[in-house]
CHARMM internal coordinates of N, CA and C (Angstrom, degrees):
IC EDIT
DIST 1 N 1 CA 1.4512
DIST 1 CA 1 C 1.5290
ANGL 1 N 1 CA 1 C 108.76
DIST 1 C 2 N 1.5529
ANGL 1 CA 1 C 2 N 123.91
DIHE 1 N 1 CA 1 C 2 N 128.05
DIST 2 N 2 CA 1.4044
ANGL 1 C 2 N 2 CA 132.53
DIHE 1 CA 1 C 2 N 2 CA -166.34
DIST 2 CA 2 C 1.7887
ANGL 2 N 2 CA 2 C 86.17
DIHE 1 C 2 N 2 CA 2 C -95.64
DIST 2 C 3 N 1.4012
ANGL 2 CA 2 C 3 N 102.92
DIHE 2 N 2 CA 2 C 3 N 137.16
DIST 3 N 3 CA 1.7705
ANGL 2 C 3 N 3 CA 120.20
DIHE 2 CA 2 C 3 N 3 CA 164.91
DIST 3 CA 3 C 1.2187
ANGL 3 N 3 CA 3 C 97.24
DIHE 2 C 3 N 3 CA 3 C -60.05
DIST 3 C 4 N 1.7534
ANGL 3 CA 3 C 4 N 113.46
DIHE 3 N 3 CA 3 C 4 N 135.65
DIST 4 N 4 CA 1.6230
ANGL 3 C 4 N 4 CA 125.79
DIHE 3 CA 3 C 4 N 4 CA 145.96
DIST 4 CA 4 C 1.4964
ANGL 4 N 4 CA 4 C 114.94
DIHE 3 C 4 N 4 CA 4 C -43.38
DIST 4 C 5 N 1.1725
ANGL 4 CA 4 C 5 N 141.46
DIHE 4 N 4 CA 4 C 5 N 160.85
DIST 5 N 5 CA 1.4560
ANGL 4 C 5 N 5 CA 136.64
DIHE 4 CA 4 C 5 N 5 CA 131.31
DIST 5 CA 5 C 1.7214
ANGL 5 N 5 CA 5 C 125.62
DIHE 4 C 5 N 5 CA 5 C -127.44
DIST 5 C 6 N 1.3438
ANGL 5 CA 5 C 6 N 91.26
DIHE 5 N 5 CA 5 C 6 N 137.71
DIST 6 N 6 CA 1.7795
ANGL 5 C 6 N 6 CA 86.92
DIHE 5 CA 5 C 6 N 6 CA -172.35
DIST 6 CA 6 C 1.6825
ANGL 6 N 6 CA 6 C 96.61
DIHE 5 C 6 N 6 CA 6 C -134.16
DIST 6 C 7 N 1.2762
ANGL 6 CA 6 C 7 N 86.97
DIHE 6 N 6 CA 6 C 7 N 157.92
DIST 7 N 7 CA 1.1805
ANGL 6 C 7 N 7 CA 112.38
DIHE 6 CA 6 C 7 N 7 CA 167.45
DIST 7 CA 7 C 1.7873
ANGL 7 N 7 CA 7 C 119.18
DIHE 6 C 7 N 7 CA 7 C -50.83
DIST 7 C 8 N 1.4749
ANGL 7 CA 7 C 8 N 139.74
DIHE 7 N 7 CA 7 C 8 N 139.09
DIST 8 N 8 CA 1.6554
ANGL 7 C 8 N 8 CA 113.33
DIHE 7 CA 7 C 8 N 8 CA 176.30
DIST 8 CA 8 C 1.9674
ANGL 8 N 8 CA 8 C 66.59
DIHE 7 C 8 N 8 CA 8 C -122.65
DIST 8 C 9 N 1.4187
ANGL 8 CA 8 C 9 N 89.11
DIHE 8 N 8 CA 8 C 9 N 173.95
DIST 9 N 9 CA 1.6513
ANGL 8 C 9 N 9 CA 104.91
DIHE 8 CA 8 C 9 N 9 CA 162.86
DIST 9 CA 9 C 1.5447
ANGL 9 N 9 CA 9 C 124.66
DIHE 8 C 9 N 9 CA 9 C -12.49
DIST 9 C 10 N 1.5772
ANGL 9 CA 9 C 10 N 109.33
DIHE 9 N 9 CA 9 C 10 N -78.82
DIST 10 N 10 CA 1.2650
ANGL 9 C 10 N 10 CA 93.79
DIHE 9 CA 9 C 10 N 10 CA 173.41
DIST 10 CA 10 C 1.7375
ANGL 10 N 10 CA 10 C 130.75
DIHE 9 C 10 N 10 CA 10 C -75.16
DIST 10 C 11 N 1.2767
ANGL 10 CA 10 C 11 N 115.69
DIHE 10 N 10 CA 10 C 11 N -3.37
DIST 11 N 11 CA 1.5264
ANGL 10 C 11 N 11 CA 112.94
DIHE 10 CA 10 C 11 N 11 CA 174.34
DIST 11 CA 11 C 1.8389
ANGL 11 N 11 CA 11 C 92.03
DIHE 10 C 11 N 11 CA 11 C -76.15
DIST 11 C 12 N 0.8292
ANGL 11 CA 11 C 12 N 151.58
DIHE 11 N 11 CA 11 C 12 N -24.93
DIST 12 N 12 CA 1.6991
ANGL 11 C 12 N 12 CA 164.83
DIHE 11 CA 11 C 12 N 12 CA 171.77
DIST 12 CA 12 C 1.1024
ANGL 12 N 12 CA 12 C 97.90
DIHE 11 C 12 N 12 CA 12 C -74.47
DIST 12 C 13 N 0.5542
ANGL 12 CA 12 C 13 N 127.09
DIHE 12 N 12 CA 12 C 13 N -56.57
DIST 13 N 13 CA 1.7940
ANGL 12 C 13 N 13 CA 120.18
DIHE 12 CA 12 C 13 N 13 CA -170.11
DIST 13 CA 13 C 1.6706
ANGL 13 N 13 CA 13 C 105.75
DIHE 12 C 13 N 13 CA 13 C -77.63
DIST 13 C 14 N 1.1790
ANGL 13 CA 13 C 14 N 124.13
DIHE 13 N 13 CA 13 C 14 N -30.86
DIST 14 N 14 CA 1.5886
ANGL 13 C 14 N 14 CA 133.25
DIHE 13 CA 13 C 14 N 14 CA 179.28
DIST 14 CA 14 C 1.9490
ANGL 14 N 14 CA 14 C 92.90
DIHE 13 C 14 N 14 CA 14 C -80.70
DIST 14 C 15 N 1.0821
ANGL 14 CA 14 C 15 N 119.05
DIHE 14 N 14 CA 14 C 15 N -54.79
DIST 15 N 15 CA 1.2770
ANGL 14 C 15 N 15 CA 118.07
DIHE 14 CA 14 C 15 N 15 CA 173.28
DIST 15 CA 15 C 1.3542
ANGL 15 N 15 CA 15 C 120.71
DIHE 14 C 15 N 15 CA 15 C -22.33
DIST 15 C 16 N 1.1153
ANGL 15 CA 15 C 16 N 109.11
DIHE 15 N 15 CA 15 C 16 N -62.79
DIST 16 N 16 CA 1.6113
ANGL 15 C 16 N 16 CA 162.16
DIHE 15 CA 15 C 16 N 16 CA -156.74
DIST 16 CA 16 C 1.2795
ANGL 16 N 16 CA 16 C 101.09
DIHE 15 C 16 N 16 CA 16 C -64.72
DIST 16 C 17 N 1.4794
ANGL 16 CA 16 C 17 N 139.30
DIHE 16 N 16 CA 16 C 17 N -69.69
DIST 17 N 17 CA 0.9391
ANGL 16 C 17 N 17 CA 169.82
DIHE 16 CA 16 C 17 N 17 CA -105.83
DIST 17 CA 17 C 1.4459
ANGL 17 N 17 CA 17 C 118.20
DIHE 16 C 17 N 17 CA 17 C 13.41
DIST 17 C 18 N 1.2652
ANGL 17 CA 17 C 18 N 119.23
DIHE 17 N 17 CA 17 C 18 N 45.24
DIST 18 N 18 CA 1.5451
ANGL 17 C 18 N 18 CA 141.35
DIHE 17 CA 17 C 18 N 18 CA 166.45
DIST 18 CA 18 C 1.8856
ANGL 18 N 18 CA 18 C 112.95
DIHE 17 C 18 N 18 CA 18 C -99.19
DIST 18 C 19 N 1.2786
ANGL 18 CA 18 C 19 N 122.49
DIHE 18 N 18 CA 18 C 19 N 158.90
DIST 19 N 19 CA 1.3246
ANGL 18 C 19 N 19 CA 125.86
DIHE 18 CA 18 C 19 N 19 CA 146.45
DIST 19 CA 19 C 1.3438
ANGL 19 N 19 CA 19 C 109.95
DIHE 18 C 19 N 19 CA 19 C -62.55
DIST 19 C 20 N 1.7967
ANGL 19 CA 19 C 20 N 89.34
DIHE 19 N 19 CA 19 C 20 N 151.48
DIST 20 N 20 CA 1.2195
ANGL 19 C 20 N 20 CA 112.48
DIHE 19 CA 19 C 20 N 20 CA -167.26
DIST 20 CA 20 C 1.9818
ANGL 20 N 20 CA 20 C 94.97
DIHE 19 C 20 N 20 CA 20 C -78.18
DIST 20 C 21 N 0.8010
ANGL 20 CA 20 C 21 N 151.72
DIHE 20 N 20 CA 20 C 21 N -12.45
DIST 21 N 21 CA 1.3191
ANGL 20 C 21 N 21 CA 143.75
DIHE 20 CA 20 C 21 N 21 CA 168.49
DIST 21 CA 21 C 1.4616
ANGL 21 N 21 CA 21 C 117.35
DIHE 20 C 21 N 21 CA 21 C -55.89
DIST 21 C 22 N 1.5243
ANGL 21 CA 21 C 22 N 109.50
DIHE 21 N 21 CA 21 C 22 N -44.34
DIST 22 N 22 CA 1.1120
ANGL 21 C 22 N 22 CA 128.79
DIHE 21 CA 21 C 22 N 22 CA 178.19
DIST 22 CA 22 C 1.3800
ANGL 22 N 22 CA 22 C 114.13
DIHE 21 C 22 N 22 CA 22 C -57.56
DIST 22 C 23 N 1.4629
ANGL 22 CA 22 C 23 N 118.50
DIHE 22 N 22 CA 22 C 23 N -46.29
DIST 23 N 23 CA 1.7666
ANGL 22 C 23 N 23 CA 111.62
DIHE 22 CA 22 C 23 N 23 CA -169.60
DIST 23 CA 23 C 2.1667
ANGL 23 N 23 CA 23 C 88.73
DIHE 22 C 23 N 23 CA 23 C -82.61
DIST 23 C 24 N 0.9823
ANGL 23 CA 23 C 24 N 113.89
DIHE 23 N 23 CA 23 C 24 N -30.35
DIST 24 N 24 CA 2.0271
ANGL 23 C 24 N 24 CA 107.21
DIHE 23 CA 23 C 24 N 24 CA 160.29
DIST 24 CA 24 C 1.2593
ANGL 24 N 24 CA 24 C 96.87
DIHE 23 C 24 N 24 CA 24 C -34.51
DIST 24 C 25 N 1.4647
ANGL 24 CA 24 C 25 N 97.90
DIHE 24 N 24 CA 24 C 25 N -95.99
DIST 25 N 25 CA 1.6823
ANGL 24 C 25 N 25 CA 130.41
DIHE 24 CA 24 C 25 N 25 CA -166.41
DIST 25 CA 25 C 1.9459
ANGL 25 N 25 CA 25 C 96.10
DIHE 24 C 25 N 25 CA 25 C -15.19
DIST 25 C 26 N 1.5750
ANGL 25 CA 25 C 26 N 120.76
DIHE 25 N 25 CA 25 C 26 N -49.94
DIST 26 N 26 CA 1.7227
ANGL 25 C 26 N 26 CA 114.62
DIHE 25 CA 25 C 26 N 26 CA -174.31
DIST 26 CA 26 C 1.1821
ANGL 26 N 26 CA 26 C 105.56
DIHE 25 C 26 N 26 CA 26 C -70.51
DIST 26 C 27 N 0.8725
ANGL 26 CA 26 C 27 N 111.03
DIHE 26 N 26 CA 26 C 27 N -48.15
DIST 27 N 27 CA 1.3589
ANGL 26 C 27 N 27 CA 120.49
DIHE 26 CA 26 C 27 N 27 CA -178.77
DIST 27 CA 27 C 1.1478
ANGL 27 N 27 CA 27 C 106.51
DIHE 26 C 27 N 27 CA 27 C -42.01
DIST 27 C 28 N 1.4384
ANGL 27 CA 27 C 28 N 136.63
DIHE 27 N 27 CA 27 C 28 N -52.21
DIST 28 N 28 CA 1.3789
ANGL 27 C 28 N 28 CA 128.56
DIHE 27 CA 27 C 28 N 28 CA -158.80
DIST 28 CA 28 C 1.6662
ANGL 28 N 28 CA 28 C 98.78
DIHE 27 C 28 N 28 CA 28 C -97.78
DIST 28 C 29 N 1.0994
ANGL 28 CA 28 C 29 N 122.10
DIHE 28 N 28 CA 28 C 29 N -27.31
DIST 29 N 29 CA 1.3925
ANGL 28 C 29 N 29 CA 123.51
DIHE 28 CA 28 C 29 N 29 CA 169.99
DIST 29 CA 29 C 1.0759
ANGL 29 N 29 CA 29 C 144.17
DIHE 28 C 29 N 29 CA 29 C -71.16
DIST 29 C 30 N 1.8017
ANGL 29 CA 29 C 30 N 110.80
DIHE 29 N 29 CA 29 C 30 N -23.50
DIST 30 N 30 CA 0.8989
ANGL 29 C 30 N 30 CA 137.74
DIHE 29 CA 29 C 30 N 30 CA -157.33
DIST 30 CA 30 C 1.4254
ANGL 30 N 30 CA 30 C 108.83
DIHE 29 C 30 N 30 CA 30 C -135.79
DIST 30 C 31 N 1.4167
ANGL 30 CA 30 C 31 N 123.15
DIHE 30 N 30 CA 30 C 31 N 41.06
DIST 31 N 31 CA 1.6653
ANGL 30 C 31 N 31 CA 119.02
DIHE 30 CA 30 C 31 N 31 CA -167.39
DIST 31 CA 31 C 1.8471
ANGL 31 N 31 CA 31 C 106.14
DIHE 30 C 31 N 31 CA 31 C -88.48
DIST 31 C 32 N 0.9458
ANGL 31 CA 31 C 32 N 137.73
DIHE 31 N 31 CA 31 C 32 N -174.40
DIST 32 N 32 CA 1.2621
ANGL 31 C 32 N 32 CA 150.67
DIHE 31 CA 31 C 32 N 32 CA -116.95
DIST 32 CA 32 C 1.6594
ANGL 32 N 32 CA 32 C 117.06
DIHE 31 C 32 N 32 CA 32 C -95.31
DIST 32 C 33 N 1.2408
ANGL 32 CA 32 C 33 N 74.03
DIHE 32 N 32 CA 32 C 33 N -29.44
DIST 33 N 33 CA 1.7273
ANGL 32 C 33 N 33 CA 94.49
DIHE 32 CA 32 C 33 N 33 CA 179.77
DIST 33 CA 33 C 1.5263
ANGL 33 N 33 CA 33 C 100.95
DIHE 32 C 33 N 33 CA 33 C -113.85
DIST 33 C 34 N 1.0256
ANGL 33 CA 33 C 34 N 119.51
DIHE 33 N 33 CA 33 C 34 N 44.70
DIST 34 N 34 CA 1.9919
ANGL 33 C 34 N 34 CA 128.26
DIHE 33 CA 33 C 34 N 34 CA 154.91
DIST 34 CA 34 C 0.9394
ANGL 34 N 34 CA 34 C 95.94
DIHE 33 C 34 N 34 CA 34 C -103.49
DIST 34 C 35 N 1.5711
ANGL 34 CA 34 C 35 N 97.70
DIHE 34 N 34 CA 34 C 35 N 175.33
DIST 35 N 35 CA 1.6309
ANGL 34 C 35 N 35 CA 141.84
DIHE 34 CA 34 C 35 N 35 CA 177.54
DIST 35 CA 35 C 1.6297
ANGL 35 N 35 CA 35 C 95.49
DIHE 34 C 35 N 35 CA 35 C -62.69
DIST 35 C 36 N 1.3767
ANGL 35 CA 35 C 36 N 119.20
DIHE 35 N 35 CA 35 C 36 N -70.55
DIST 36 N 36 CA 1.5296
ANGL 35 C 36 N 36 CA 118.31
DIHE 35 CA 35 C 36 N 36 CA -171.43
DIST 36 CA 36 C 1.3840
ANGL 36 N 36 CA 36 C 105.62
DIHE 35 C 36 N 36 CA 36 C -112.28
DIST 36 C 37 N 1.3021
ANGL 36 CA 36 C 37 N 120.02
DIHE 36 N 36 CA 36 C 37 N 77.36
DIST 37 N 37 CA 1.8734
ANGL 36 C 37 N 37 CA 130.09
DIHE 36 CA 36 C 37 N 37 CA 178.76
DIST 37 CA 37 C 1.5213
ANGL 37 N 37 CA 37 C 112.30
DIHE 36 C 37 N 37 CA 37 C -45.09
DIST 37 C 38 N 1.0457
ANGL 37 CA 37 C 38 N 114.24
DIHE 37 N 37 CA 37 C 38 N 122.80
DIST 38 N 38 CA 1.3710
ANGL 37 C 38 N 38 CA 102.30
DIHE 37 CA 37 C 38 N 38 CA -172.70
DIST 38 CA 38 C 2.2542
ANGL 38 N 38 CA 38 C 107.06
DIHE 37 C 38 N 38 CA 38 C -79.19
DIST 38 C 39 N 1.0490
ANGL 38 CA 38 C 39 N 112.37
DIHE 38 N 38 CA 38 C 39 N 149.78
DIST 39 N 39 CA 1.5322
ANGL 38 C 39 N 39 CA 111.98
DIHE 38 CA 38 C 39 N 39 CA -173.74
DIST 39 CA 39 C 1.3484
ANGL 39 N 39 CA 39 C 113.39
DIHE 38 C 39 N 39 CA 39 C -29.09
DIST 39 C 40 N 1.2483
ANGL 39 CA 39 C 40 N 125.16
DIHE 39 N 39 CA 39 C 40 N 129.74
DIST 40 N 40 CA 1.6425
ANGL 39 C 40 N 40 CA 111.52
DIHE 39 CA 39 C 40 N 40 CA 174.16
DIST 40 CA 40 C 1.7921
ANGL 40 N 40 CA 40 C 110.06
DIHE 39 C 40 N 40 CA 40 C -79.36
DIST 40 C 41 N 1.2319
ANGL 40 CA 40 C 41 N 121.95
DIHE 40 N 40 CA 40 C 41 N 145.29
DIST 41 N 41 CA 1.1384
ANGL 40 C 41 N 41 CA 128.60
DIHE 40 CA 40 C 41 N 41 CA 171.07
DIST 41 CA 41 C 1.5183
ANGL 41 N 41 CA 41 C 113.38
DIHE 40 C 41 N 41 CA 41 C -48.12
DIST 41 C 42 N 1.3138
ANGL 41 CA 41 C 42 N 127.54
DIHE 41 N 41 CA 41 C 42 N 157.16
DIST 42 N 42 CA 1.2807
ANGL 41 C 42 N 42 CA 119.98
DIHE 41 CA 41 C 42 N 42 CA 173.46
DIST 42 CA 42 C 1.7204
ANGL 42 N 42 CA 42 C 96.89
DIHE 41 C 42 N 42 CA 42 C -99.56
DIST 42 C 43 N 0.9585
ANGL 42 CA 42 C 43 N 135.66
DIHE 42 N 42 CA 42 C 43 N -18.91
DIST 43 N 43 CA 1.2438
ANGL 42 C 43 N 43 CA 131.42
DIHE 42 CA 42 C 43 N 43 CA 175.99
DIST 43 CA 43 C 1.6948
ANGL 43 N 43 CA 43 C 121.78
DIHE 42 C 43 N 43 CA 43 C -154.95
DIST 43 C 44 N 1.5658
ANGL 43 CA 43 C 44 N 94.38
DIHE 43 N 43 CA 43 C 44 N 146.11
DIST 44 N 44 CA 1.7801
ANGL 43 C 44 N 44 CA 103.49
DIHE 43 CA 43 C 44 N 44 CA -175.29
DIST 44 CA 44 C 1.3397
ANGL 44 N 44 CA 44 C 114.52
DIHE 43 C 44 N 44 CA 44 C -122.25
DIST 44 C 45 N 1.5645
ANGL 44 CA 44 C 45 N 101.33
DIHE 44 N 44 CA 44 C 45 N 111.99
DIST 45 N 45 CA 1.6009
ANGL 44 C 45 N 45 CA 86.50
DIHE 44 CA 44 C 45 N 45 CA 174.88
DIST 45 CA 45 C 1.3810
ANGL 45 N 45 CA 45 C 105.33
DIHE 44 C 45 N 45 CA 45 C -128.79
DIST 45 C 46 N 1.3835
ANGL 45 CA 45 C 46 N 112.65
DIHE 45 N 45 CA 45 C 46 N 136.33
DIST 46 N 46 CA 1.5723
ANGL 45 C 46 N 46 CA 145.49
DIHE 45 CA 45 C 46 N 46 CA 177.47
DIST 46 CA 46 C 2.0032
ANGL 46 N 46 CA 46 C 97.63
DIHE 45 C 46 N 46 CA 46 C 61.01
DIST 46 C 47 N 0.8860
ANGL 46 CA 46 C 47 N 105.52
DIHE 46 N 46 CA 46 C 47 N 36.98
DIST 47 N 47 CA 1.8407
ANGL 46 C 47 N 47 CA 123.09
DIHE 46 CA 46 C 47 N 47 CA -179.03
DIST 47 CA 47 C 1.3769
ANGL 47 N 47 CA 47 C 119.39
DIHE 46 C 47 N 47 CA 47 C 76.89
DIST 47 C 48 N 1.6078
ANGL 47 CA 47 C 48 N 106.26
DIHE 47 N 47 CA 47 C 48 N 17.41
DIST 48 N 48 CA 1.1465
ANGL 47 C 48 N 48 CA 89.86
DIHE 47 CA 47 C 48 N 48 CA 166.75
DIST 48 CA 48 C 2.2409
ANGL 48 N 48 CA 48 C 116.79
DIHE 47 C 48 N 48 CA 48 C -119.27
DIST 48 C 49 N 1.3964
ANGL 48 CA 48 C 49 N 117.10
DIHE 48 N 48 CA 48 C 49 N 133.85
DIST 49 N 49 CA 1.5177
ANGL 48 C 49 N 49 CA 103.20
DIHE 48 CA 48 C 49 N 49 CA -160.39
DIST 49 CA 49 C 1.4849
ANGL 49 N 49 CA 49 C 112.98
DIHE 48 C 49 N 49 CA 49 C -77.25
DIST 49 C 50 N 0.9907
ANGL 49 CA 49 C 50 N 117.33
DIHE 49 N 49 CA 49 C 50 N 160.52
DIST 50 N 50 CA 1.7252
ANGL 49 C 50 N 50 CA 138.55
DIHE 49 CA 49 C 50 N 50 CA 144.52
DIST 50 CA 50 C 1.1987
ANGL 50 N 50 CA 50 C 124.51
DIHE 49 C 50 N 50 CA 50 C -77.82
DIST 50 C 51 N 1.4490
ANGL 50 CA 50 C 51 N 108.76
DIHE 50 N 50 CA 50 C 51 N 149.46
DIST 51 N 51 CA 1.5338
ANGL 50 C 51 N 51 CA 121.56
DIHE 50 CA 50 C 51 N 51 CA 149.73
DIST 51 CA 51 C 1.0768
ANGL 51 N 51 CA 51 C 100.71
DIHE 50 C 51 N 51 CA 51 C -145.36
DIST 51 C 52 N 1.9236
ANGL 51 CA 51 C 52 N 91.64
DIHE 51 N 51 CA 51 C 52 N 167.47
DIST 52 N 52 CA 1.7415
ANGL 51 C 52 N 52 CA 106.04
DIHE 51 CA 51 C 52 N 52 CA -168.89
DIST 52 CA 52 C 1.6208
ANGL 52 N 52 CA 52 C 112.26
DIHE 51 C 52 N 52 CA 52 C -87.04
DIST 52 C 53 N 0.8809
ANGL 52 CA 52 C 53 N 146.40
DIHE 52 N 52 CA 52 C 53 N -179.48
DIST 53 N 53 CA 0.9682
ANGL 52 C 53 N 53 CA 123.59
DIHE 52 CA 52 C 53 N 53 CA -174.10
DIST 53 CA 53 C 1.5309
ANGL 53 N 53 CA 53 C 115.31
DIHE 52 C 53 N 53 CA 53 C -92.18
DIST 53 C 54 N 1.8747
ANGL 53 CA 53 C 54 N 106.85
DIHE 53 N 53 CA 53 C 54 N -27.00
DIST 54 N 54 CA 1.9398
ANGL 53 C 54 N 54 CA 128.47
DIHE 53 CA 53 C 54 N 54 CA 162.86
DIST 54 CA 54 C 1.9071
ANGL 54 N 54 CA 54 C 92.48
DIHE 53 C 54 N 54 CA 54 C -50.41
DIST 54 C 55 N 1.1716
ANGL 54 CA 54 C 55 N 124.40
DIHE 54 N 54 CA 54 C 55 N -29.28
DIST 55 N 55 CA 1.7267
ANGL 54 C 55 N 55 CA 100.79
DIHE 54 CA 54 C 55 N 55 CA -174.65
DIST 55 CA 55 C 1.8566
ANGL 55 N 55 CA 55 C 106.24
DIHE 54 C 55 N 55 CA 55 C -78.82
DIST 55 C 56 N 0.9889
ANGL 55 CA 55 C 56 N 112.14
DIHE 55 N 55 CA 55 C 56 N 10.18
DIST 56 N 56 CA 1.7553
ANGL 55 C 56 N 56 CA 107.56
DIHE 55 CA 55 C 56 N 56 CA -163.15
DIST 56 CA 56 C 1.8599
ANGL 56 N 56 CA 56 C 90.02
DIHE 55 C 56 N 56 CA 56 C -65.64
DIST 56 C 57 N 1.3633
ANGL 56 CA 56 C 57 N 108.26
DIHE 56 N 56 CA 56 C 57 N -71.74
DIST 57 N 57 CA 1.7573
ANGL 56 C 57 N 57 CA 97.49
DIHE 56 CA 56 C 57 N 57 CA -172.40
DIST 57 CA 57 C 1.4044
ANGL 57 N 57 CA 57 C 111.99
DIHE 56 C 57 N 57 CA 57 C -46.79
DIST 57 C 58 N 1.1428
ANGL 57 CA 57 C 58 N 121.59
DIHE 57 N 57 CA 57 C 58 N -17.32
DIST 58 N 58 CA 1.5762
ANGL 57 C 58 N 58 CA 115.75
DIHE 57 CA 57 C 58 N 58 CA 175.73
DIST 58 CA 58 C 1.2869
ANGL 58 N 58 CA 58 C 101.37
DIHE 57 C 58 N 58 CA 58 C -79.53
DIST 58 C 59 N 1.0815
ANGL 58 CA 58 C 59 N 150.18
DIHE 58 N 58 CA 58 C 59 N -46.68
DIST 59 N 59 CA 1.9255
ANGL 58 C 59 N 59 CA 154.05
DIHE 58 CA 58 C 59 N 59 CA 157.79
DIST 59 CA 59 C 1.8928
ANGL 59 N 59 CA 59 C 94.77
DIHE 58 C 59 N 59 CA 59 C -46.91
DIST 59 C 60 N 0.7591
ANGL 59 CA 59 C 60 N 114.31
DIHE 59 N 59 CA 59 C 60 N -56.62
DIST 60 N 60 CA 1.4430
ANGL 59 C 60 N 60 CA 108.08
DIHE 59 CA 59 C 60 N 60 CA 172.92
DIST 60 CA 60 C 1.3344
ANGL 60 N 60 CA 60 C 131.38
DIHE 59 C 60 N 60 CA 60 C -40.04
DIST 60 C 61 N 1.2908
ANGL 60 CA 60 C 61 N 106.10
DIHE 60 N 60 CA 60 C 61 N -57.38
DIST 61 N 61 CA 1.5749
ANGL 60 C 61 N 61 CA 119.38
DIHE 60 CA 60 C 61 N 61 CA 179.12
DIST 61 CA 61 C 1.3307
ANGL 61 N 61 CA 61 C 108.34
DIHE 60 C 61 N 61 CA 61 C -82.34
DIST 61 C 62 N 1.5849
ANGL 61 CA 61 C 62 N 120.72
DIHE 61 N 61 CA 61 C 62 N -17.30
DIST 62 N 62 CA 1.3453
ANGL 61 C 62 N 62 CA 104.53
DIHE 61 CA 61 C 62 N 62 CA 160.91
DIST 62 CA 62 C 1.2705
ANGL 62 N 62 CA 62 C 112.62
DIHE 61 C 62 N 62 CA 62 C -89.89
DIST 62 C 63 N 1.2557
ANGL 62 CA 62 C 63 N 144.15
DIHE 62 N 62 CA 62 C 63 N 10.70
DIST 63 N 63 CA 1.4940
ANGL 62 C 63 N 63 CA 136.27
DIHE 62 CA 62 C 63 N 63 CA 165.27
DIST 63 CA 63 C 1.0756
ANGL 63 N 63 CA 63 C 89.90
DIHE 62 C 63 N 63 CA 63 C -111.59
DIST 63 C 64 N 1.4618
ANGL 63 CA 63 C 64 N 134.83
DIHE 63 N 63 CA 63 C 64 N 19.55
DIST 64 N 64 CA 1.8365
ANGL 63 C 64 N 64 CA 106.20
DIHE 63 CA 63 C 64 N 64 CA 153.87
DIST 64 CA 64 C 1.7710
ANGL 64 N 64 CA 64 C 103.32
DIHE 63 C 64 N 64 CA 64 C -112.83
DIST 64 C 65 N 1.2693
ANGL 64 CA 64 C 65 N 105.31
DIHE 64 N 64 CA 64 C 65 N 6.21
DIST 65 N 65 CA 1.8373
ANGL 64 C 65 N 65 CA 111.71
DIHE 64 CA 64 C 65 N 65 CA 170.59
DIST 65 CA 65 C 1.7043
ANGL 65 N 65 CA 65 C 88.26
DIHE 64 C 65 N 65 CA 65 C -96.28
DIST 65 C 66 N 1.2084
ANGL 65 CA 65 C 66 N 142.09
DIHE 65 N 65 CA 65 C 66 N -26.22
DIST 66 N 66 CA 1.6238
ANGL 65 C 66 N 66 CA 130.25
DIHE 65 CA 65 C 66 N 66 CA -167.81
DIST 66 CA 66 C 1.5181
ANGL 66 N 66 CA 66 C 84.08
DIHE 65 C 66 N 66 CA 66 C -72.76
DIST 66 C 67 N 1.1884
ANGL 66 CA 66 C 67 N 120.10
DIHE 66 N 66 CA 66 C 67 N -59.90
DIST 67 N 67 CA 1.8063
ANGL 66 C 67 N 67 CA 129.19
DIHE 66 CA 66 C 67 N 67 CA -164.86
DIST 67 CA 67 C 1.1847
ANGL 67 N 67 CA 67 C 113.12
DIHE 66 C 67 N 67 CA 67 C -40.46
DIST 67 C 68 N 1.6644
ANGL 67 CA 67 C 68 N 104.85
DIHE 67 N 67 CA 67 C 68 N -41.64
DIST 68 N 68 CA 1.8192
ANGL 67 C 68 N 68 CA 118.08
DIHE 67 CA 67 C 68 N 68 CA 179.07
DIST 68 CA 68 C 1.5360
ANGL 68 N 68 CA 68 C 107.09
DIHE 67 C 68 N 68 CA 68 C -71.37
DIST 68 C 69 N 1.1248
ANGL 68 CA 68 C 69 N 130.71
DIHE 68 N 68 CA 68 C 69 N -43.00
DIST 69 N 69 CA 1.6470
ANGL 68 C 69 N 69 CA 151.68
DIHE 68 CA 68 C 69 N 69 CA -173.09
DIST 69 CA 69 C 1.5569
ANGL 69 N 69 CA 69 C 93.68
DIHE 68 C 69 N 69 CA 69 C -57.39
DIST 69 C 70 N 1.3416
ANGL 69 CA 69 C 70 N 99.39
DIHE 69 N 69 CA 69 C 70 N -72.65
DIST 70 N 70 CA 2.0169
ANGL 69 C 70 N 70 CA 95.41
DIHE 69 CA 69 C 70 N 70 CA -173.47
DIST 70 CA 70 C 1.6020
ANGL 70 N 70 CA 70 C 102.90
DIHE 69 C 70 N 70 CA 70 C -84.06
DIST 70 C 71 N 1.2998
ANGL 70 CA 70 C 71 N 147.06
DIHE 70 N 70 CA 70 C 71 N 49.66
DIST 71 N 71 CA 1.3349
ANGL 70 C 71 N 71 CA 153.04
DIHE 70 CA 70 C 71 N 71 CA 150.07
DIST 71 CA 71 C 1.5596
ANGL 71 N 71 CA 71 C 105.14
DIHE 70 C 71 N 71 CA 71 C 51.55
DIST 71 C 72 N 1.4016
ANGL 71 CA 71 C 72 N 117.42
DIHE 71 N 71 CA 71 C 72 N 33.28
DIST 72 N 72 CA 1.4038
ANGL 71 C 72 N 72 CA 121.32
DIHE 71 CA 71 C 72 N 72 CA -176.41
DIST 72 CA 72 C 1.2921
ANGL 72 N 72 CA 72 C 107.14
DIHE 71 C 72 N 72 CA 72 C -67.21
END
COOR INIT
IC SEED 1 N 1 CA 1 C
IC BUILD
C-alpha cells in the first residue's frame, strides 16, 4: 500500500504563494456554512486538514472569486 500525501496549511500556503497565516486566516473566516466556503480539506488528522495536491486550482479559483468579493 503506497502513502497518501496532502498538502497541511503550510504545504497550501507555499502552493499558493501566500503566507501560511493567510490559508488559517480562510479557514477561520470562511468555514462551510458562508457565502464563499473556503475548499474543504480532503482529510483530518488529529485536527489538523489536508489537501491533495490535484485540489490546488480548486483553492485557486476560489481565491480568485475572494479577489472579486473584496473588489481587489
Amino acid at each position: 500500500m503506497t502513502a497518501q500525501h496532502y498538502l497541511g496549511v503550510s504545504g497550501l500556503a507555499r502552493q499558493l504563494g501566500v503566507p501560511r497565516r493567510d490559508v488559517s486566516k480562510w479557514l477561520g473566516q470562511y468555514p462551510a456554512n458562508s457565502e464563499h466556503p473556503f475548499p474543504a480539506p480532503d482529510v483530518e488528522v488529529d485536527g489538523v486538514p489536508g489537501w491533495t495536491l490535484e485540489r490546488v486550482p480548486e483553492v485557486e479559483l476560489w481565491l480568485s472569486g475572494l479577489s472579486r468579493r473584496s473588489g481587489s
